[in-house]
C-alpha positions as CSV (number, residue, x, y, z in Angstrom):
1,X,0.0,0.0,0.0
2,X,1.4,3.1,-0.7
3,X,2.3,5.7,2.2
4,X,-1.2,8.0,0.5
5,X,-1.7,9.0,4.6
6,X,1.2,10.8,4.6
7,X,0.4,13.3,2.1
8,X,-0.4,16.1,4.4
9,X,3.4,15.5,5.9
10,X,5.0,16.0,2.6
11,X,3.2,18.5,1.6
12,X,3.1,21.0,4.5
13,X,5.6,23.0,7.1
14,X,8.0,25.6,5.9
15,X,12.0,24.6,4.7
16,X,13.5,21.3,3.0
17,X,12.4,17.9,4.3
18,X,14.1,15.6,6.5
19,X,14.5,11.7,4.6
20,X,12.8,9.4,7.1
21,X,12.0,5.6,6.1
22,X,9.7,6.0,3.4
23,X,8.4,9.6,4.4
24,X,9.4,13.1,4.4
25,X,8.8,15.2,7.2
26,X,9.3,19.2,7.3
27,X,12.3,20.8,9.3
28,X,10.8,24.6,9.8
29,X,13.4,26.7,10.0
30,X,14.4,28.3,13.3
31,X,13.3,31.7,12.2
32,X,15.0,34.9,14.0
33,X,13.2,34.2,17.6
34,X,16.0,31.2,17.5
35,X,14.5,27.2,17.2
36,X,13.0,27.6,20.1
37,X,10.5,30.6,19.5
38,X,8.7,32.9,22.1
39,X,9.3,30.1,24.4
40,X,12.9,30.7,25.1
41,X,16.3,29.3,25.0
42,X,18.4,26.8,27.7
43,X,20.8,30.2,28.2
44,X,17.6,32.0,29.2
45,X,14.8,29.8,29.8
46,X,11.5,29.7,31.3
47,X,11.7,28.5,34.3
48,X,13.9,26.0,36.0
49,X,11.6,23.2,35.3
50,X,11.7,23.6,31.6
51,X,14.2,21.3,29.5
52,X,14.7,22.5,26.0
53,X,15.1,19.2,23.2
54,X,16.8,20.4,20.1
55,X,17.7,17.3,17.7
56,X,21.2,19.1,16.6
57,X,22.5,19.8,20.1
58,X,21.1,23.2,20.9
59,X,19.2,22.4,23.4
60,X,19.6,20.3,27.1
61,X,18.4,16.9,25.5
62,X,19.0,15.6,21.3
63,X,15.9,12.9,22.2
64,X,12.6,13.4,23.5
65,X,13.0,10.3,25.5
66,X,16.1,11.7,27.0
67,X,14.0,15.0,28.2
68,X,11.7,12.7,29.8
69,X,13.5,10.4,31.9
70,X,16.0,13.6,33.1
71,X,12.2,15.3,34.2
72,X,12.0,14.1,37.5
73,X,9.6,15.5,39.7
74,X,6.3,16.3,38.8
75,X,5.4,19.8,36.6
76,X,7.9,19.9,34.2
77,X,7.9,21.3,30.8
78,X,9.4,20.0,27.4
79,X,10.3,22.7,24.7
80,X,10.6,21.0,21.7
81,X,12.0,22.5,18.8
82,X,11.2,21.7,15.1
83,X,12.6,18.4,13.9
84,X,11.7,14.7,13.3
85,X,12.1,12.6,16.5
86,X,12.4,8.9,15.4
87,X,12.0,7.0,18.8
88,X,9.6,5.4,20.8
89,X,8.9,7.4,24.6
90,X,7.0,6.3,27.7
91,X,5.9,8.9,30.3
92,X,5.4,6.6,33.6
93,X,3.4,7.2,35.8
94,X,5.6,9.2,38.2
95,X,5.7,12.2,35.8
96,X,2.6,13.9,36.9
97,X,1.7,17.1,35.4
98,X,4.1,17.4,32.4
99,X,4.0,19.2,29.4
100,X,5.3,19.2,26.1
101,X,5.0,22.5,23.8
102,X,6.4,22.3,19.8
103,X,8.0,25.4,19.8
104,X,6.9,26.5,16.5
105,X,3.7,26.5,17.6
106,X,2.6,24.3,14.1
107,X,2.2,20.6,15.2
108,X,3.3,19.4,11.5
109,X,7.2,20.5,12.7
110,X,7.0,18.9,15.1
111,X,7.0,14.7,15.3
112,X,7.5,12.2,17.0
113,X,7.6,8.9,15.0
114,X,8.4,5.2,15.0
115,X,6.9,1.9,12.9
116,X,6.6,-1.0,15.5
117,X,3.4,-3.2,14.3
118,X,1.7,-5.6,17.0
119,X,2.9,-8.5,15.1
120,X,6.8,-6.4,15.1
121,X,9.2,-9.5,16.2
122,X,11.0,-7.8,19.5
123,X,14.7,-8.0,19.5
124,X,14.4,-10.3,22.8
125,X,12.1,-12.8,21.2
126,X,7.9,-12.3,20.6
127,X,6.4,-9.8,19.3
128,X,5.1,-6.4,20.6
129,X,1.3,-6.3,20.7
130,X,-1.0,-3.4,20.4
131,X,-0.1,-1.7,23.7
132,X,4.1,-2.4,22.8
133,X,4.1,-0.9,19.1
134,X,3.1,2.6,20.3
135,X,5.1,5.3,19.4
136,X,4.6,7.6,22.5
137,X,2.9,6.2,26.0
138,X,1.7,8.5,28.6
139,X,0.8,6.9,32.0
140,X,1.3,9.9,34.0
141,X,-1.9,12.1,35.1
142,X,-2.1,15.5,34.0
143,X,0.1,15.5,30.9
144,X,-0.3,18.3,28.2
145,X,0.6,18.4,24.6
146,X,0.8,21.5,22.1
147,X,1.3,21.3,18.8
148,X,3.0,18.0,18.5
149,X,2.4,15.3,15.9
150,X,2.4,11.5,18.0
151,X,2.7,9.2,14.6
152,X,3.3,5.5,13.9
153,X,4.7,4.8,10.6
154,X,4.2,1.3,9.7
155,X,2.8,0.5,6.3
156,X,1.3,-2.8,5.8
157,X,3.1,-3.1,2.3
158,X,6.1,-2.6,3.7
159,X,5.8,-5.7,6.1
160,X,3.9,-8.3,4.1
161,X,5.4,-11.1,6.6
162,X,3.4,-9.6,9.6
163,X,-0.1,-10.5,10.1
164,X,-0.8,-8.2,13.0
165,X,-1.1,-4.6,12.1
166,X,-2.2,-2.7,14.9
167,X,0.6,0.4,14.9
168,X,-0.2,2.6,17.7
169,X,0.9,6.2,17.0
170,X,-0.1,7.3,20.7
171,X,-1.2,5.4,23.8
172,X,-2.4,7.6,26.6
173,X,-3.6,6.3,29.9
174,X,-3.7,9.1,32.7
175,X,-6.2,11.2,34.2
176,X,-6.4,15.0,33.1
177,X,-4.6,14.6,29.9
178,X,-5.1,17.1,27.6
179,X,-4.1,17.7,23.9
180,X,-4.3,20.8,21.6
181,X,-3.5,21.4,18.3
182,X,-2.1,18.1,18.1
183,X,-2.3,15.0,14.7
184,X,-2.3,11.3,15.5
185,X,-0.7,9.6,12.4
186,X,-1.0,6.4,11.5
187,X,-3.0,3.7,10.0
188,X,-4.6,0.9,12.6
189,X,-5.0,1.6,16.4
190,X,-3.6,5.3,15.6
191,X,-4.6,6.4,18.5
192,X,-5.4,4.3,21.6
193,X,-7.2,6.5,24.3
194,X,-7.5,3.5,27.1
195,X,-7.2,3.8,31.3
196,X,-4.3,2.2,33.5
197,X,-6.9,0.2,34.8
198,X,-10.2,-1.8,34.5
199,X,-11.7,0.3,37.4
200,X,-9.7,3.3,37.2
201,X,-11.1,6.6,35.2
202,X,-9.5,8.4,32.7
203,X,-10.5,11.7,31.7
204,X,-9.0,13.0,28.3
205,X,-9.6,15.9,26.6
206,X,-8.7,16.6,22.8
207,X,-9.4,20.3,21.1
208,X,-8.5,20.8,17.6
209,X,-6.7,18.0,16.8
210,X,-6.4,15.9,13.9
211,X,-6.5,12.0,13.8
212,X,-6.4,9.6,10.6
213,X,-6.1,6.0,10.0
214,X,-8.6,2.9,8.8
215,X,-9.0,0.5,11.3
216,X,-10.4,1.4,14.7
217,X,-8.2,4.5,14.4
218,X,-9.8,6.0,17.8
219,X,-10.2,3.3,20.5
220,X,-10.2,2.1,24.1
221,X,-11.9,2.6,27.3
222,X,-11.0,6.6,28.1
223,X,-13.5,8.8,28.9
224,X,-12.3,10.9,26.3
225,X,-13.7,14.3,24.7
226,X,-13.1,15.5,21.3
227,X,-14.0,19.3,20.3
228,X,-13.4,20.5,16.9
229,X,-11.5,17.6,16.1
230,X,-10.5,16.2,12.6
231,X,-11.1,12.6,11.4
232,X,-9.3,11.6,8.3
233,X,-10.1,7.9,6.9
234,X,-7.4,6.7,4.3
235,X,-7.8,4.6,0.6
236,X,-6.3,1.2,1.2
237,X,-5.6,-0.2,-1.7
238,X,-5.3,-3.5,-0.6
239,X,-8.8,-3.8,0.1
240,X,-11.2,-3.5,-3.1
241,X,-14.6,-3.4,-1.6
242,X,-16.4,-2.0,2.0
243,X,-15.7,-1.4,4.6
244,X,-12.2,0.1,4.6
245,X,-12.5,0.5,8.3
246,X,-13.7,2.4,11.1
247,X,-13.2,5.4,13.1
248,X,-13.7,4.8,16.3
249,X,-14.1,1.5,18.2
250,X,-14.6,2.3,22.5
251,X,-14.5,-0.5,24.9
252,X,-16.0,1.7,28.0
253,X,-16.2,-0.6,31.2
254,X,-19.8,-1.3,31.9
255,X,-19.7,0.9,35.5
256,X,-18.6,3.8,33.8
257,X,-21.0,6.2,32.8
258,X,-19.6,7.5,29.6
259,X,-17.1,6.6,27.3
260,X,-16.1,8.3,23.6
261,X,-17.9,12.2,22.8
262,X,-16.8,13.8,20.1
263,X,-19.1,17.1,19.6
264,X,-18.7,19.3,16.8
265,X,-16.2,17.0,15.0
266,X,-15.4,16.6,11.1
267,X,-14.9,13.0,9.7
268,X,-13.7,13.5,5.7
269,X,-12.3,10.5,3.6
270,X,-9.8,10.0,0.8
271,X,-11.6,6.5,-0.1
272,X,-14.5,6.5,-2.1
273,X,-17.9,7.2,-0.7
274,X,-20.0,5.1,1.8
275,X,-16.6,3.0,2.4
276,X,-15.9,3.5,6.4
277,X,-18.3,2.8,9.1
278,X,-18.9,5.1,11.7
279,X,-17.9,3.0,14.9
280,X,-18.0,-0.6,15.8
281,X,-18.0,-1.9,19.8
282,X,-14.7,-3.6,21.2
283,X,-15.3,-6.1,23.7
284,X,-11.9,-7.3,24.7
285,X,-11.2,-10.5,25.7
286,X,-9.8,-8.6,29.3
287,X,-13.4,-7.2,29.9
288,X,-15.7,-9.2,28.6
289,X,-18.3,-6.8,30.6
290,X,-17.3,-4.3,28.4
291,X,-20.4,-1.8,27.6
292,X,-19.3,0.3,24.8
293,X,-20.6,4.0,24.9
294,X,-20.0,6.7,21.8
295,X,-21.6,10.3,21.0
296,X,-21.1,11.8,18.2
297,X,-23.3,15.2,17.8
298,X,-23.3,18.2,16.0
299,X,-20.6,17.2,14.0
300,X,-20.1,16.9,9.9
301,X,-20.0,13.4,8.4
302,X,-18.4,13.3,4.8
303,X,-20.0,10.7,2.1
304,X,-16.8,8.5,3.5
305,X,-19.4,7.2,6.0
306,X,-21.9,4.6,5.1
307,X,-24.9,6.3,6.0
308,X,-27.4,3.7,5.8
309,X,-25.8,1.1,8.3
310,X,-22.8,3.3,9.8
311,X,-22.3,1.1,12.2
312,X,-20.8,-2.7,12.6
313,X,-20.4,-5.6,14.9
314,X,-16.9,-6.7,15.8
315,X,-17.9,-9.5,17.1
316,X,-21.5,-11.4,17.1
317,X,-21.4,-12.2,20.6
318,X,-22.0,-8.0,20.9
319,X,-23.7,-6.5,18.3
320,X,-23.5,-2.7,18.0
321,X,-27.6,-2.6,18.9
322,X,-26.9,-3.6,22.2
323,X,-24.2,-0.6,22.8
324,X,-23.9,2.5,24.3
325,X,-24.2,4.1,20.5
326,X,-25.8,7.8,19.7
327,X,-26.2,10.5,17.7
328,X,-27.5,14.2,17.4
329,X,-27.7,16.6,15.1
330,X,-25.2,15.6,12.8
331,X,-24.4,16.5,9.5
332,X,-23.3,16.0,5.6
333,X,-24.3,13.2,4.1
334,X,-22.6,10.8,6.1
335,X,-25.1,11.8,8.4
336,X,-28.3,11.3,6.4
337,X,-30.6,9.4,8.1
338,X,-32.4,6.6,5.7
339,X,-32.6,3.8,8.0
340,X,-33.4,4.9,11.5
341,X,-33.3,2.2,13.3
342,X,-29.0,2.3,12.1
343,X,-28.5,5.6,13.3
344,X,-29.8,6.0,17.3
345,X,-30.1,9.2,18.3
346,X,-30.5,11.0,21.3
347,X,-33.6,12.8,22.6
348,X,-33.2,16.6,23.7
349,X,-33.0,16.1,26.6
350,X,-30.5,13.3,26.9
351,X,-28.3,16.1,25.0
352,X,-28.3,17.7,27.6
353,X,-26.0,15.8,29.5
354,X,-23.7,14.9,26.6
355,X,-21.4,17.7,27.1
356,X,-17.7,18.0,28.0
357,X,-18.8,19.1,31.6
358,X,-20.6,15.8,32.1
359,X,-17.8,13.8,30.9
360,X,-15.1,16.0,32.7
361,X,-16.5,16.6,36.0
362,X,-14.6,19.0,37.9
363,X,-11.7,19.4,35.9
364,X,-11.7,21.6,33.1
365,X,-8.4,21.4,30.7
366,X,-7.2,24.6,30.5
367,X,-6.0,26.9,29.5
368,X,-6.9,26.5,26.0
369,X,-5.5,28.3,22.9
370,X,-8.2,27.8,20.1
């Protein structure tokens, strides 16, 4: 399959690209302000819990990773400059309340990239699995990111010899985490908004930010929020017929009260029309209690979505019918409604409560720069 998802990366930024694998990514140039902006240098920076990452040296760390294990404590801050960061980077879960700003202030400089596949042999023996090929995994509560791109670069044509292509571009498990002006690049599992626990809640909170992929590319068990958000689905051209895929796939506990809201979203395609599905549940074989809750409302639907049956089973055992799935006063003709008992949607009233204060509770992410 060629790598047709990374158009937008080869196409946009400012300066000459940066060779990497089989992509390109933008190197913005510094600009007079120095690579790291408005936000400072190591000589003269922030404060002293700010680390600056430069991949040429100009900064306190060359790696991302490196930034993140010298952050002890909680409250730091990464400035990262402009650059391609090819490495995987976990953010345990003593790292409370970190940050990561791209200093440009334009997430497509900015990105953070590897191509681990579940079914990736690891250089110890096995494979990875979904929750091993992610690019970037944040356990800590209270992380923020600005303008970063989190991306998983593993094309299936690439790897014919591996069967299991879930390629996590970000895995984020902590409370309060927050993203802005971020993209989630990849192409299966892009992004995997789950909890560090069965019984534990994570509250996550996403404002125009960008997300493509085909297969389940939004999934998990988060209680996660998505405001002005982009979805993207991609052409495979391995697959000559629908479905290509879906967008989102939640596998909310049953206790918990809400799962997946994405409120005045945008879901466009590059494959032809009526190809994706909306959602399908995941019941995981770890939860097999699993009650899968989505909302999607007042948001554009492009003809990408099959809008007579936008939604699918992933297994029999737990048909979509049986879920936690709704809608409300969508739009586009993804969202046309021809076959209403396909397309639930919520009453006025039940509306009502389908907001990011419900979902948040008493934290609100903040603050934010729309």
């Amino acid at each position: 399959m060629p790598p047709l998802s990374r158009r937008a990366l080869l196409t946009a930024g400012a300066g000459a690209s940066l060779a990497v694998g089989p992509l390109a990514f933008p190197a913005a140039a510094s600009g007079s302000r120095g690579p790291f902006g408005r936000f400072g240098s190591p000589a003269a920076r922030l404060t002293d819990r700010t680390l600056y990452v430069h991949p040429d040296g100009l900064g306190d760390h060359t790696t991302v990773q490196a930034a993140v294990t010298a952050a002890s404590g909680p409250g730091r801050t990464l400035v990262i400059a402009p650059g391609t960061y090819r490495e995987t980077v976990a953010v345990s879960v003593a790292r409370t309340g970190m940050t990561w700003i791209g200093a440009s202030e334009n997430p497509r400089d900015v990105v953070v990239v590897y191509d681990n596949a579940s079914g990736t042999p690891k250089p110890g023996g096995g494979t990875y699995g979904t929750s091993g090929s992610a690019t970037t995994t944040v356990q800590a509560d209270g992380f923020t990111a600005r303008w970063i791109t989190f991306a998983n670069d593993f094309l299936r044509a690439d790897h014919p010899g591996i069967k299991d292509t879930q390629a996590v571009a970000l895995k984020v498990q902590g409370d309060r985490s927050a993203f802005f002006h971020c993209r989630f690049l990849g192409h299966q599992d892009t992004l995997y908004a789950d909890s560090m626990s069965l019984g534990s809640v994570a509250r996550q909170y996403f404002a125009h930010c960008s997300v493509e992929g085909d297969v389940d590319f939004v999934f998990g068990r988060a209680r996660a929020v998505f405001e002005h958000c982009h979805f993207r689905t991609l052409l495979r051209t391995d697959l000559a017929s629908a479905p290509h895929g879906f967008v989102f796939a939640p596998s909310t506990a049953g206790a918990q009260p809400y799962g997946f809201l994405a409120s005045r979203c945008r879901v466009t395609s590059e494959a032809p029309d009526g190809y994706y599905k909306l959602a399908r549940p995941w019941v995981p074989s770890s939860d097999t209690t699993a009650w899968p809750s989505l909302v999607v409302r007042n948001s554009v639907l492009g003809p990408g979505i099959d809008a007579v049956a936008p939604y699918a089973n992933m297994r029999d055992a737990h048909p979509w019918q049986a879920q936690r799935f709704a809608e409300y006063r969508n739009t586009g003709p993804g969202a046309e409604i021809t076959v209403p008992e396909n397309r639930p949607q919520l009453t006025a009233a039940e509306a009502g409560s389908a907001t990011r204060a419900t979902y948040l509770g008493d934290w609100s992410p903040g603050p934010r720069r729309s």
